[in-house]
matplotlib code that plots the C-alpha trace (Angstrom):
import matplotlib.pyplot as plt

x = [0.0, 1.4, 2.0, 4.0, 3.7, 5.1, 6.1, 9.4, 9.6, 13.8, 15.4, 16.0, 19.4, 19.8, 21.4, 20.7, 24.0, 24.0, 20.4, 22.0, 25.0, 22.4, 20.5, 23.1, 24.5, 21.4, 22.2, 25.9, 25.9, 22.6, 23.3, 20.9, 21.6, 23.2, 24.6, 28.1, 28.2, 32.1, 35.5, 36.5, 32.5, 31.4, 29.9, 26.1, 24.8, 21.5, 21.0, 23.3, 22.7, 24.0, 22.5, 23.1, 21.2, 17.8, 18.4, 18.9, 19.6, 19.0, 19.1, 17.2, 18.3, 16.1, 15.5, 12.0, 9.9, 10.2, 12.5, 14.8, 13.2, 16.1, 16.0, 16.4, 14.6, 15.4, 14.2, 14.5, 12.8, 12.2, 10.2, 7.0, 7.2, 9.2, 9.2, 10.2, 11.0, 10.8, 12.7, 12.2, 12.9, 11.2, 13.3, 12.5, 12.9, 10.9, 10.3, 12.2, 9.8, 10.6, 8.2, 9.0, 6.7, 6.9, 5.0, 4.8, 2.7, -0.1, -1.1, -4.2, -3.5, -6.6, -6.6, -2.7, -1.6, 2.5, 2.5, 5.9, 7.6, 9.3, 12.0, 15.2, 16.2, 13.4, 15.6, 18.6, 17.2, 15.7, 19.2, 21.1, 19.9, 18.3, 15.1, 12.1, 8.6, 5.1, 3.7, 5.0, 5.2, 8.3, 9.0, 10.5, 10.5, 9.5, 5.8, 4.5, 3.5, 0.0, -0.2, -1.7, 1.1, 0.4, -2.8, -4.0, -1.5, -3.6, -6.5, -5.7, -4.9, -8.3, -10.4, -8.4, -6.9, -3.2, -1.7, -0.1, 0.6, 1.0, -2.2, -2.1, -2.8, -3.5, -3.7, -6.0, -5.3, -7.8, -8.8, -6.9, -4.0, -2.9, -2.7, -4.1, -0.9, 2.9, 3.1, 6.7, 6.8, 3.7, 6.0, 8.8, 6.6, 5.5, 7.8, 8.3, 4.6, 2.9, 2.8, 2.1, 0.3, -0.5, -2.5, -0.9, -3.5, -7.9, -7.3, -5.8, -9.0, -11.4, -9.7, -9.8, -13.4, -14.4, -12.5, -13.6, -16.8, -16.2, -14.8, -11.6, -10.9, -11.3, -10.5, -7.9, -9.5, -7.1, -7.9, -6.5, -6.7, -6.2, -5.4, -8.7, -10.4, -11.6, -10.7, -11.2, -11.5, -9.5, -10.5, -10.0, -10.0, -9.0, -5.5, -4.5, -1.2, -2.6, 0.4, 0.4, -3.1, -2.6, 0.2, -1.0, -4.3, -2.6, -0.4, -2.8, -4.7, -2.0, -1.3, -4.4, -3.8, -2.8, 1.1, 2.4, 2.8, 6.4, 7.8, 6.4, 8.8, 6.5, 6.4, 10.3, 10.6, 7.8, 10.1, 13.0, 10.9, 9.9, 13.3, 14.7, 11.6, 12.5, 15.6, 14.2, 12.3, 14.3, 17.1, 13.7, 11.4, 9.6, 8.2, 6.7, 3.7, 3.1, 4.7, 2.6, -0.5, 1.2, 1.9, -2.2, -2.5, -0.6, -2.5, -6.1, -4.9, -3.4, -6.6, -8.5, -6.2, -6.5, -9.9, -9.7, -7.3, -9.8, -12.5, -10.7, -8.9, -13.0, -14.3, -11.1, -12.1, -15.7, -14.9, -13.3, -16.0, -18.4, -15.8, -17.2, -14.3, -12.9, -10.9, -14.7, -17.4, -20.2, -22.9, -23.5, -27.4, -26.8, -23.6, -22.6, -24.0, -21.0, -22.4, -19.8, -20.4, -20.9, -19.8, -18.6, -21.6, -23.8, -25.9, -25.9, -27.5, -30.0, -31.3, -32.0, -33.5, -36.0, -37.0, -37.7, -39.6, -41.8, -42.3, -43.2, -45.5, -47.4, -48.6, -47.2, -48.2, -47.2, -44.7, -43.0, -43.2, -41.1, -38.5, -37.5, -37.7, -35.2, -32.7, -32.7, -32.2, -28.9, -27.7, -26.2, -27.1, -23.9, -24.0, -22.1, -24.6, -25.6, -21.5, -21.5, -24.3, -23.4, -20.3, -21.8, -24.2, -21.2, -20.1, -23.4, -24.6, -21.4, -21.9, -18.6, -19.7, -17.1, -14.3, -10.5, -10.6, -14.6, -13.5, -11.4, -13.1, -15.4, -12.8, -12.0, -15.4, -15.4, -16.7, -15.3, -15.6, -15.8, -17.0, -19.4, -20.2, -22.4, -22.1, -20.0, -20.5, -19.8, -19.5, -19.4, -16.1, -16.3, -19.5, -21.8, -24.9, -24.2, -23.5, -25.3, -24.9, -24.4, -24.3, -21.5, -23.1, -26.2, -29.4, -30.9, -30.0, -31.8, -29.9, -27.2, -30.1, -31.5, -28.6, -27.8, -31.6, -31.3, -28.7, -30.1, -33.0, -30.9, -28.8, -30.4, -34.5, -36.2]
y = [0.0, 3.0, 6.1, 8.7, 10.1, 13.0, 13.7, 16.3, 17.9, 18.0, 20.6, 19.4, 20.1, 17.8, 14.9, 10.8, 10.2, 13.3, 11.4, 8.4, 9.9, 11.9, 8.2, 6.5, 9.6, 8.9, 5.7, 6.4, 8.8, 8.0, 7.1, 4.6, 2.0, -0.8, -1.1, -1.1, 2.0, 2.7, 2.2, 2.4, 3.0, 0.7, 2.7, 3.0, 1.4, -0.9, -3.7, -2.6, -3.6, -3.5, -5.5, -6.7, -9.0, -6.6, -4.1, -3.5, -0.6, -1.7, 0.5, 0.6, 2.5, 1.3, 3.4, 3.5, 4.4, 7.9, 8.4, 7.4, 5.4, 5.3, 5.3, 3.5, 1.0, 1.2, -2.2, -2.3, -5.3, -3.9, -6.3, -6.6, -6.2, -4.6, -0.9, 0.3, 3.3, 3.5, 6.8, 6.7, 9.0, 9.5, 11.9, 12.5, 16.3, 18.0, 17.0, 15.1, 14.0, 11.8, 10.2, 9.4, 6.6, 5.5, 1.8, -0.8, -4.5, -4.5, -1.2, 1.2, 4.8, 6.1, 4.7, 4.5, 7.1, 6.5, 7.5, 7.0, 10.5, 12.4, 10.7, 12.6, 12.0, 15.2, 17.2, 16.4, 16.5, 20.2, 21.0, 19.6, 20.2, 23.3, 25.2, 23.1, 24.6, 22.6, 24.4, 28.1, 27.8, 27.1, 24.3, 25.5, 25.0, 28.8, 29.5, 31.9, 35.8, 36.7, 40.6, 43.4, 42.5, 39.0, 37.7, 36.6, 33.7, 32.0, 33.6, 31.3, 28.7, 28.6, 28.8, 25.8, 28.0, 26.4, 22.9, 22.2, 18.6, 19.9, 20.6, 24.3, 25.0, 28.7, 30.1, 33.0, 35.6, 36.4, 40.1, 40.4, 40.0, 36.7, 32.9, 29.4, 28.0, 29.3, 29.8, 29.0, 26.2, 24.3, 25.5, 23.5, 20.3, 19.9, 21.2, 18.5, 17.5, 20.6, 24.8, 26.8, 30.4, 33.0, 35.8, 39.2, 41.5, 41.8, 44.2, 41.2, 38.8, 41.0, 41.4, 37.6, 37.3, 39.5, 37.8, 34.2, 34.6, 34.0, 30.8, 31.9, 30.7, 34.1, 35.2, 31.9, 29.0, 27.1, 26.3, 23.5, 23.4, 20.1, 20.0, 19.4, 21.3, 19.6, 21.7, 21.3, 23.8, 23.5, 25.2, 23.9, 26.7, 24.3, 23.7, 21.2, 19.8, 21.6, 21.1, 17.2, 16.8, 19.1, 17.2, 13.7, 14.3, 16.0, 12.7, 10.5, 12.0, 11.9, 8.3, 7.1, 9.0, 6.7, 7.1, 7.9, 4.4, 5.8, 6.4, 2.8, 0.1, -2.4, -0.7, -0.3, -4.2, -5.1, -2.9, -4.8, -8.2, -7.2, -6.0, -9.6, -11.3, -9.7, -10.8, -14.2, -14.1, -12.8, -15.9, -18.4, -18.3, -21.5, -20.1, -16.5, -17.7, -18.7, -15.5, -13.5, -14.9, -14.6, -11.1, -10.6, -11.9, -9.7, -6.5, -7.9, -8.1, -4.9, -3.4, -4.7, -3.1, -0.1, 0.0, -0.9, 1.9, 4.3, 3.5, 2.9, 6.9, 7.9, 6.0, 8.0, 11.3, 10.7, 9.5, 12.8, 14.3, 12.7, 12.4, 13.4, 15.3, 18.8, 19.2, 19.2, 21.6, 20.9, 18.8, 16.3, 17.0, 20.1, 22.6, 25.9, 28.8, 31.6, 34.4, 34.6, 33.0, 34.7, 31.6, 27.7, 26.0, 29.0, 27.8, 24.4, 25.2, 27.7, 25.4, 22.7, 25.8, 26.4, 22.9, 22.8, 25.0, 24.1, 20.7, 22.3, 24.5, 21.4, 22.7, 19.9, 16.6, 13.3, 12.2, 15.8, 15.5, 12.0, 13.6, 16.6, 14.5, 12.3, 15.1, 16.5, 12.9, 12.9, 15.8, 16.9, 20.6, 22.0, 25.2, 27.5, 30.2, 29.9, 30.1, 33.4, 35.0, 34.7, 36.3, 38.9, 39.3, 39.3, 42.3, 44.2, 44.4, 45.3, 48.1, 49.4, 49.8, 48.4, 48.8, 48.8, 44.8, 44.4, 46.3, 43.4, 40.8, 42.2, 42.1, 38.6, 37.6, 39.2, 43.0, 46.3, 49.2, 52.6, 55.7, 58.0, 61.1, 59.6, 55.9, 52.9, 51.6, 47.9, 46.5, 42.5, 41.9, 45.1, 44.6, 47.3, 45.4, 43.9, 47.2, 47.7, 50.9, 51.2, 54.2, 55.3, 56.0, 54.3, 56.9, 54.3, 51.0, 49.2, 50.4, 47.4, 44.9, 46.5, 46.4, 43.1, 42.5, 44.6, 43.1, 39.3, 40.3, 42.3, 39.4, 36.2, 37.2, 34.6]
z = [0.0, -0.7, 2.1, 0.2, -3.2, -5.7, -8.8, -9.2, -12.4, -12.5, -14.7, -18.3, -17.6, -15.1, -16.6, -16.0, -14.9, -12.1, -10.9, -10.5, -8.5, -6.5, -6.0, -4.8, -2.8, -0.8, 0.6, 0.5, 2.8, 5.2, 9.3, 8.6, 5.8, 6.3, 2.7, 2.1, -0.9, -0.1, -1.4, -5.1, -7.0, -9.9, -12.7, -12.4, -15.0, -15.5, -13.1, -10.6, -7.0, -3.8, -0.8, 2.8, 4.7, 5.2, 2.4, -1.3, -3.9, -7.1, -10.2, -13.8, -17.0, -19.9, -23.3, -24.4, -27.1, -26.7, -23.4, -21.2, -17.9, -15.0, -11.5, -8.4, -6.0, -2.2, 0.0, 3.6, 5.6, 9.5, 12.2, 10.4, 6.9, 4.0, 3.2, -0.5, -1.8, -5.6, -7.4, -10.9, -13.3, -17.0, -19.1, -22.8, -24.6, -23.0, -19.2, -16.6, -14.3, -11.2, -9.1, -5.4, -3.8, -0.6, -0.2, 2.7, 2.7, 5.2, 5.8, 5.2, 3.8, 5.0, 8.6, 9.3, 11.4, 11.6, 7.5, 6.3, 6.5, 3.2, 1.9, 2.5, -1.6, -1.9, 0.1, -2.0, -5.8, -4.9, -3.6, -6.5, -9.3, -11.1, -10.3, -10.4, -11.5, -11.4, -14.8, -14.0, -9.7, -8.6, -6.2, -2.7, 0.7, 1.7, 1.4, -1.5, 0.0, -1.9, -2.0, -4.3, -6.9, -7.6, -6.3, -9.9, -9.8, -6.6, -8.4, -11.8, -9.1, -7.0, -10.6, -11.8, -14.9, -14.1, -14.9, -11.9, -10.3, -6.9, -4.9, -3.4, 0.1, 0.8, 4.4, 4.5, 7.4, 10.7, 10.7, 13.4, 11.4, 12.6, 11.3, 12.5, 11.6, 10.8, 6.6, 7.3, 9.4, 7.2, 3.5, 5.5, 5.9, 2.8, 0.5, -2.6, -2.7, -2.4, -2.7, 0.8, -0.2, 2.7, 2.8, 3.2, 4.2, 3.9, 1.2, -1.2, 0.3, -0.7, -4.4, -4.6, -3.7, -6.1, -8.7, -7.5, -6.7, -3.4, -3.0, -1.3, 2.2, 4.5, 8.2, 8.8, 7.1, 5.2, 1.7, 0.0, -4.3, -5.9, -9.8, -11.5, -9.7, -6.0, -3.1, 0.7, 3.6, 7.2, 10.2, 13.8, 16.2, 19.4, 19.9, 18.3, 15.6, 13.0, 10.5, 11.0, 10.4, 7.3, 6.0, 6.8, 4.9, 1.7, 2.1, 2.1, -0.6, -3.1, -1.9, -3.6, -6.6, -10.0, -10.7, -13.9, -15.9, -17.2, -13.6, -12.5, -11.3, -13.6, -16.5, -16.6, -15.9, -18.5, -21.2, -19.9, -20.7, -23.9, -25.6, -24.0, -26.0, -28.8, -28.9, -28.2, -31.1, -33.9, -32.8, -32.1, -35.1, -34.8, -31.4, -32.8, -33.5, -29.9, -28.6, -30.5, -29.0, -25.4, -26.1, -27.2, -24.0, -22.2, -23.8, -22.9, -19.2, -19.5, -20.9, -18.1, -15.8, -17.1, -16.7, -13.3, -12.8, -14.4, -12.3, -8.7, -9.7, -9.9, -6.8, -4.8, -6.4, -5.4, -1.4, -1.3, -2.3, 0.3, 3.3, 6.5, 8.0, 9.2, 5.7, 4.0, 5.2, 2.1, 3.2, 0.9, 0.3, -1.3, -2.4, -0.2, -2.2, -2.8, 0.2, 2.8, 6.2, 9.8, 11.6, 9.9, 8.6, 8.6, 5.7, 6.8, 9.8, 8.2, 5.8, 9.5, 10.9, 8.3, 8.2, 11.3, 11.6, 8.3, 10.5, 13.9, 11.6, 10.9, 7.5, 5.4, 3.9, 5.2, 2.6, 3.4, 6.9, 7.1, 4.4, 6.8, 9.6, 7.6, 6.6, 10.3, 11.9, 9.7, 9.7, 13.5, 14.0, 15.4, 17.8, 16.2, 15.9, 19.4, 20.5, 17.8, 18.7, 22.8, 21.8, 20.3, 23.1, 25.6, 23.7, 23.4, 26.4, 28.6, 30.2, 29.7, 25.5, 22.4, 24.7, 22.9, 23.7, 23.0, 19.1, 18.8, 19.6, 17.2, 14.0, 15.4, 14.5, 11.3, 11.9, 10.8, 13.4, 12.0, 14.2, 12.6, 15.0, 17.9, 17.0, 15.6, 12.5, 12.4, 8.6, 8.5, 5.8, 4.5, 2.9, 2.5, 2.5, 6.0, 8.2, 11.9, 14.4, 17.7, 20.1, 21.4, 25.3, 26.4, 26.8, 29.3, 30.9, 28.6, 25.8, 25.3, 25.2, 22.4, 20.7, 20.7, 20.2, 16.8, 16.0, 16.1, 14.4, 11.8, 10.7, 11.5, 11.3, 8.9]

ax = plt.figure().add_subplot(projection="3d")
ax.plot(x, y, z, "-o")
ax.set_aspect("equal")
plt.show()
């Protein structure tokens, strides 16, 4: 099963034979290995392998139809089973793309929680050789500042207009100014399988709204692209490991991705077998005939497999879709219209509300009746407007008025706070169809009630 998986598009430059030395440079000089890569070197060439009793480096230079496949396989048998490491280059013209897979026997991708960490040959191919860039990003281990002077690229990026392989993930700023999690630290952890974006200020959020149509993550969600289009959300206010449950499920998403058939160890070995049958053929005449029927054979099966390929990449794409989780906020009954929300699952729990109410209304047929009862029995109402709207009620009401900290709890929840002569204008995201006043001094001790009162009834009155 596999637990790791990219795809590093190496500078054309970069030739096979400073791959290989980078390959075996990796074993060579790691604490860990127990092969024996010293001394005077053998010439890397196809087939060559070192082992020792648990391990093996074995490497594979084959020419194909139109490129060169080369790489290396790295085996290593611990307690309970063996883990390989395949690194496998495909360079033809145009492209020199290398595909790092990390696989172990016995294991489930989506359930297993020790996933096997980055290999270390990452580290050393984007050290090594040239500048890599997935379509026109460049690959790097420092996250990517979006400001006023290039938000179209993340723009291009969240509209699926680029043909990048690594998925995106783009950390949108609190109003307060901060981040759920540190752009540089998370860049760090997943450089080599994925580009970090962060937001630089609201002003740059509200031009990519505008320009998306509002499906940009805001006030410190985390948005996460994948090529083709999917995308997932990621907010967890509690404290928690936010950057290894952000790299373990971009991990394990790419893990059940289909590889490139070039960069495969098979395909490389099945090129191998062919050229030697070949040869077989042209110095074995009499046995052509049945060779040939061996080799339609061979292409049925593959067929099959391909089509099995086809539809296990669909069934992935749609269990991502429906996955119950914190990286995926859209109910599965119906999609998230574009208006901006107050507090997570705001629509979600509008749309309960409603019906709810329809049902306690009692002016609906019996067939309706059971099919609202149905969608609220499976949907769990969560109690995030009541925790927002206590806030805001917390706020309101003090006697003490929008305070220096009350103004920023405010922004925290997603208000701007202008004053305006006798009063404070608060503006939700800078919208100027969501914008509420409240007095400066209270007239009467009933004033902050009525605020808050307003205020409810302003925003949430159906």
């Amino acid at each position: 099963m596999i637990g790791f998986s990219t795809i590093l598009p190496l500078s054309i430059n970069t030739t096979i034979e400073e791959f290989f030395l980078i390959c075996r440079n990796w074993m060579k000089d790691s604490p860990h290995t127990t092969l024996d890569i010293h001394g005077e070197l053998n010439e890397i060439e196809d087939g060559l392998k070192y082992t020792s009793h648990n391990e093996s480096l074995e490497f594979v230079n084959v020419k194909g139809e139109e490129g060169i496949h080369c790489g290396v396989r790295h085996t290593k048998k611990d307690i309970d089973c063996e883990w390989r490491t395949d690194v496998l280059g495909y360079k033809t013209n145009q492209n020199f793309l290398v595909s790092i897979v990390t696989s172990k026997a016995e294991f489930n991708v989506k359930t297993y929680s020790k996933l096997p960490s980055r290999p270390y040959i990452i580290k050393l191919l984007m050290e090594q050789t040239g500048s890599m860039y997935d379509d026109k990003i460049i690959i790097q281990k420092e996250p990517k500042k979006v400001d006023l002077t290039n938000y179209q690229e993340i723009v291009a990026i969240m509209k699926n207009e680029t043909n990048n392989r690594f998925p995106v993930v783009y950390i949108s700023k609190y109003f307060t100014g901060d981040y759920l999690i540190n752009p540089t630290e998370l860049a760090k952890w997943l450089s080599g399988f994925a580009h970090v974006y962060f937001e630089d200020n609201k002003e740059v959020s509200k031009k990519i709204k505008e320009l998306t149509n509002g499906i940009n993550p805001y006030n410190g969600t985390i948005g996460i692209y994948w090529p083709g289009g999917a995308r997932n959300n990621y907010y967890n206010s509690e404290d928690s490991d936010h950057i290894f449950k952000l790299r373990s499920f971009v991990q394990k998403t790419l893990s059940s991705r289909t590889l490139i058939k070039e960069c495969r160890w098979s395909y490389i070995q099945d090129i191998k077998y062919k050229l030697r049958l070949e040869e077989y053929k042209r110095n074995n005449l009499e046995l052509t005939e049945f060779m040939e029927y061996t080799f339609n054979e061979i292409n049925v099966l593959k067929e099959r497999i391909n089509n099995l390929e086809a539809e296990n990449e669909y069934l992935n794409q749609q269990l991502e879709i429906r996955a119950d989780n914190e990286f995926n906020d859209l109910p599965t009954l119906i999609f998230k219209g574009n208006e901006r929300e107050i507090f997570k699952n705001e629509q979600l729990e509008l749309i309960l509300e409603v019906l709810k109410e329809k049902l306690n209304s009692g002016a609906c047929s019996e067939r309706m009746r059971n099919m609202i009862i149905s969608i609220l029995d499976s949907n769990d109402k969560s109690d995030n407007k009541e925790i927002f709207l206590n806030s805001v009620k917390r706020i309101l009401t003090s006697d003490k008025g929008l305070t220096k900290q009350n103004k920023k709890e405010m922004k925290k929840l997603g208000f701007e706070i202008t004053e305006e002569g006798k009063h404070f204008k608060l503006k939700f995201q800078g919208d100027d169809r969501y914008t509420f006043t409240v007095s400066k001094s209270h007239s009467d001790h009933r004033a902050p009630k009525n605020n808050y009162s307003q205020f409810k009834e302003y925003f949430f009155s159906v």
